[in-house]
N, C-alpha and C positions, 0 to 999 in steps of 0.2 A: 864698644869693641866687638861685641857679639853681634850684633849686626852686622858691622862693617865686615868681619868673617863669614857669616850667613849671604850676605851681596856679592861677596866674590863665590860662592859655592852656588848661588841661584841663576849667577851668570852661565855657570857652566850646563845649566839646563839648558835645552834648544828653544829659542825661542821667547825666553825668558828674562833678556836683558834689562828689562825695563818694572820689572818685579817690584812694586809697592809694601816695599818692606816693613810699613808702619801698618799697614794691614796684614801683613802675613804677624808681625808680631801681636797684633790684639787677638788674631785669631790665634795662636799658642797660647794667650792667656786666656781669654774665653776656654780653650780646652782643657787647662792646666786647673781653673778653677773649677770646669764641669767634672773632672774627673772626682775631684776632691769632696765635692757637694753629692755626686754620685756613690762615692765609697761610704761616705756618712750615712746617706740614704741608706743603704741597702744592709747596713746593720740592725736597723730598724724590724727584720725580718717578716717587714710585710710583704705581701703577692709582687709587690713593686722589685723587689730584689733582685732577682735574676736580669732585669732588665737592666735594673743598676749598676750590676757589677759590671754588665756588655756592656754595657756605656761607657762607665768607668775606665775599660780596657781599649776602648775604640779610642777614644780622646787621648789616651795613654799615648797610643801608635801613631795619630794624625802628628799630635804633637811632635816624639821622638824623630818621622819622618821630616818633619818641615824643619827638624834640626840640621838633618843631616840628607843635603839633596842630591848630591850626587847619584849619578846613575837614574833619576826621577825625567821624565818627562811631562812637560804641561798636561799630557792629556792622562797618563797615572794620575797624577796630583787632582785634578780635579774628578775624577775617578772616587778617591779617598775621601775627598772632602765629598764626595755625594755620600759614600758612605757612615760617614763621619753625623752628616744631616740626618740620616734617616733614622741610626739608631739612636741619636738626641731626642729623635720624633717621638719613637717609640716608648724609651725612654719617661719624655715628659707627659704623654697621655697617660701611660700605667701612673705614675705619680701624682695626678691633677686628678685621679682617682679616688685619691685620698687625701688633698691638699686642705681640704675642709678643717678635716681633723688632726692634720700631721703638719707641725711646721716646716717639720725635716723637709718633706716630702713637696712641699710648696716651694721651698729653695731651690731645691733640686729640679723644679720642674722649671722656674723661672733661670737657673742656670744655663740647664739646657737650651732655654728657648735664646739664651745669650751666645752660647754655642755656636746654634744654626745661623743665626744672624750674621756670626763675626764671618763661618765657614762658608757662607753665600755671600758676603760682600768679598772676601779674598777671590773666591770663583768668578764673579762678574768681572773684577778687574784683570783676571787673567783672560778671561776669555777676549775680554777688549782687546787684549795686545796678541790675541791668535790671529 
């Protein structure tokens, strides 16, 4: 049901009738878990934190926005999802810093990289259909 309400709200983007909605959903979940793996991390209060919590808050907003599209345009949206990548990036090098010794911090870095992945395959398929 929640998709099927997400499909009619992505329709109303320009350009965007044709929205791949089983990747827009792996990529809220990629986000929804990186956020989670990120808040965990950055309790840890190692150097990695600050990066953590931005992280934690990006994926937060990628997510919340891909709930709610109205008013979004294709080229916002993959706007977000760059920025969504970069601070995963960020993110998981301060973490792979420390992945050695920190399992936390290993999670969290291999979340991340789950992240980017899900947030550039949604982007390639949008841009397909620009």
């Amino acid at each position: 049901m929640m998709m099927d309400m997400m499909s009619k709200d992505g329709m109303s983007m320009p350009g965007m009738s044709t929205m791949d909605m089983s990747l827009m959903q792996a990529c809220m979940d990629a986000c929804s878990a990186c956020e989670q793996a990120c808040t965990v991390c950055s309790t840890q209060m190692m150097s990695c934190a600050p990066a953590c919590m931005n992280c934690a808050d990006m994926c937060n907003t990628m997510m919340r926005s891909m709930l709610r599209m109205q008013g979004m345009t294709s080229e916002v949206m993959m706007s977000m999802l760059d920025a969504c990548m970069a601070m995963c990036q960020m993110c998981m090098d301060e973490c792979m810093a420390h992945a050695d010794d920190s399992e936390v911090c290993k999670m969290c870095a291999q979340s991340c990289k789950a992240c980017m992945d899900a947030c550039m395959a949604l982007k390639n398929s949008m841009m397909k259909m620009a």
